[in-house]
C-alpha positions in Angstrom: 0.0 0.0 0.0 1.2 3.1 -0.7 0.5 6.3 1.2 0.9 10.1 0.3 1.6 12.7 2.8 -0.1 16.1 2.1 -1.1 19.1 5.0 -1.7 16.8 7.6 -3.9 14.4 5.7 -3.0 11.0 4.5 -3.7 9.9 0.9 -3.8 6.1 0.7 -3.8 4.3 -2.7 -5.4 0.7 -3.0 -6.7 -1.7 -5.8 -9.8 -0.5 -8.0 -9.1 -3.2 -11.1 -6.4 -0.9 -12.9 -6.1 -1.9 -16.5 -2.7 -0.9 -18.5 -2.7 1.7 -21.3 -0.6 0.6 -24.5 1.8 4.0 -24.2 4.5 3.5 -21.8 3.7 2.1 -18.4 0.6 3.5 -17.5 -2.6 2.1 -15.5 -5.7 3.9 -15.9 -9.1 3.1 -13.6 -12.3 4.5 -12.9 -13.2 4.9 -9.6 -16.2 6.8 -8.0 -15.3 8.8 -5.0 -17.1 7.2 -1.6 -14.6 9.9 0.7 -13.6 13.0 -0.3 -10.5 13.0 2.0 -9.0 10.1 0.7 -8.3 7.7 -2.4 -7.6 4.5 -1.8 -5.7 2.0 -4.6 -3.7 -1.3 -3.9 -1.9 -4.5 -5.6 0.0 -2.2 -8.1 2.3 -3.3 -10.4 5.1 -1.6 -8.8 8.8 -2.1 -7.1 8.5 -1.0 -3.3 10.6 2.4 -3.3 9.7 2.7 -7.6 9.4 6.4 -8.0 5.8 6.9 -9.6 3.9 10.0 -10.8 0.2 10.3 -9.5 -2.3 12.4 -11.9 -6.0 12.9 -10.3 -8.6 13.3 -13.2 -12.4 14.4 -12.7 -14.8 13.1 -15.1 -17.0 16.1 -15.0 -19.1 14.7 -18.0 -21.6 17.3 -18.4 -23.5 15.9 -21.4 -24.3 12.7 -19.1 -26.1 14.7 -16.8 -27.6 16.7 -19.4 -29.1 12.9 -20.7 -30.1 11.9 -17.7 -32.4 15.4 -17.1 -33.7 15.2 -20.3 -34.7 10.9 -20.1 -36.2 12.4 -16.4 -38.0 15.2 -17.8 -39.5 12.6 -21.2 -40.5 10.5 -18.7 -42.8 13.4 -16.7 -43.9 14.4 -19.9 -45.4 10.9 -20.8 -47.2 10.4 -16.7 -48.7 14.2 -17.5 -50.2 12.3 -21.2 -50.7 9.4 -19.8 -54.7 9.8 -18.6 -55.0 11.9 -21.8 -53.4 11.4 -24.1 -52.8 13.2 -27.5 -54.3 12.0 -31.0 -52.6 12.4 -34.1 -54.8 15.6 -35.1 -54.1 17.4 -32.0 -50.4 16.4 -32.7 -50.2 17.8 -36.1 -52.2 20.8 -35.0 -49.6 21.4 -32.5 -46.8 21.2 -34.5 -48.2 23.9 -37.2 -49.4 25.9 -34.2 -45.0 25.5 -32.9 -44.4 26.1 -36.8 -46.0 29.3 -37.2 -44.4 30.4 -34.0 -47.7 30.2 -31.4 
């Protein structure tokens, strides 16, 4: 196990099923964060006293939550519909109504 030093707090690095990358010797993972003060990763591939650099990425995906609002907000739409729902003349009506801008 390895552990990092840093203003008092410890960092400590465990296993999270690392998988290499084909350039150079790299190990990339996904993880999802259960405590903010500390990441835990273990079983490396690594000498004891091997020199290693430590890069931190966030996967602040933006268009996934984007999805997921809009799947959540289809899915209101269709309970609000469901007890009465549209026919296809109301439909088309609405859409010329949208078309001409009303």
């Amino acid at each position: 196990m390895i552990g990092l030093q840093k203003s008092g707090e410890k960092l400590v690095i465990e296993n999270f099923g690392f998988k290499p990358c084909p350039s150079k010797t790299t190990l990339q993972s996904y993880i999802t964060i259960a405590d903010p003060k500390q990441l835990v990763l273990s079983d490396l591939p690594f000498k004891a006293g091997q020199r290693v650099e430590v890069i931190v990425l966030t996967d602040d995906n933006q268009r996934v939550t984007l999805a997921e609002e809009l799947k959540k907000l289809f899915k209101e739409i269709q309970a609000i519909h469901a007890d009465n729902p549209l026919d296809d003349q109301e439909i088309v009506a609405e859409i010329e109504a949208y078309r001409r801008g009303k």
